[in-house]
C-alpha positions, 0 to 999 in steps of 0.5 A: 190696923193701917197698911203701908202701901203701894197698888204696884207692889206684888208683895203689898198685892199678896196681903191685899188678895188675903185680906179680900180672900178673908172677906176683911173689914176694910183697914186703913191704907197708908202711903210711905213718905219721906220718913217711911224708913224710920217708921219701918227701917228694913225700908220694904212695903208692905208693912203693918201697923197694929193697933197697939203700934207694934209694926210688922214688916215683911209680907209673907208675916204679914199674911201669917199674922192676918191669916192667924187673926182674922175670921174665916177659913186658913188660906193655908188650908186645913190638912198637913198635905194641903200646907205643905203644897201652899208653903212649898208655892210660897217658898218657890215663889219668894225663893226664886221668882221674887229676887228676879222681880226685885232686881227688875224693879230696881232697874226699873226705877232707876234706869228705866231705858236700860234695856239690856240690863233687864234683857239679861235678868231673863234667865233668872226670871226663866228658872223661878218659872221652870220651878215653879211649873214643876209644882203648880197645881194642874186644876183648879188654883195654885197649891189645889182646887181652893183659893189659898196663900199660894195664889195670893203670893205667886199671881201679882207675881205672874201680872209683871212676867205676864203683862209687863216684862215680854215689852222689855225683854222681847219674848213671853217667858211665861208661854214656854211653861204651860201648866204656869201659863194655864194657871196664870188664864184662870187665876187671873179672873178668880172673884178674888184676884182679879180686883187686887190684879186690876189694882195693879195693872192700873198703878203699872198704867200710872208709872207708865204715864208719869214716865212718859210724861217725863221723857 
């Protein structure tokens, strides 16, 4: 298997923290280029190419498919209970945190100096997050005690609304959702989603310098 591939993307994060979480050989990673869209025409990284050169898009069914395949515990947890609380984690956090993220990053690359553009993605960014805390586990990580899916997919997230929107925006969306924000403290420095966290602090440092240095 290969793994189309960026360190910044949350998204390609999520698959990253599943493989580590499944104590995975290592698998090739891949950069895009130019002719990435005819390799995967829905154009979105992560993507997965198998061995049988089947590609699959999408990272939450790249997960499903990894999580199926691979050795080990089920990050999705063992009981019917314990699976609904990580998929409901899942869906709160691709439902209503990602578009926002999505909508940043667009702006971001595109006009990066228009501050008021992503001043104003603030509310959407603000209701993911009331979500989001109503649901949050209030120990331990994000559906339970156990590292699961939920943590693999809600804390690349919470890097960019922790560490890099209150520079653009002015304020800590994050602070004002406190069991959000506990959680956030912990995971954080989790064995498993700390070293898929710095992978993306560092490619976030990256894109800062190449934007510096073309100004």
């Amino acid at each position: 298997m290969k793994l189309y591939n960026n360190d910044g993307s949350p998204f390609a994060a999520r698959v990253r923290m599943l493989l580590r979480a499944k104590n995975a050989a290592p698998i090739e990673m891949l950069k895009p280029g130019a002719d990435y869209k005819t390799i995967a025409p829905i154009g979105k990284i992560p993507a997965l190419l198998l061995d049988d050169g089947t590609l699959l898009p999408e990272s939450e069914v790249i997960c499903g498919y990894l999580d199926a395949t691979l050795p080990g515990p089920s990050l999705y947890l063992d009981t019917p209970e314990a699976r609904a609380r990580v998929t409901l984690m899942v869906r709160l956090s691709d439902l209503y945190l990602a578009p926002a993220l999505h909508d940043f990053f667009v702006l971001l690359f595109t006009q990066p100096g228009n501050r008021e553009a992503i001043e104003a993605l603030a509310p959407a960014f603000a209701r993911g997050l009331k979500f989001l805390d109503i649901y949050v586990a209030k120990d331990g990580c994000a559906a339970e005690a156990r590292f699961s899916q939920a943590d693999c997919t809600l804390s690349p997230m919470l890097f960019y609304v922790d560490e890099v929107l209150p520079g653009l925006i002015g304020q800590n969306l994050l602070e004002k959702r406190p069991a959000l924000n506990t959680y956030w403290q912990r995971i954080k420095s989790h064995p498993t989603a700390a070293p898929v966290l710095d992978e993306v602090r560092k490619s976030w440092s990256r894109y800062q310098q190449k934007l510096q240095a073309s100004q």
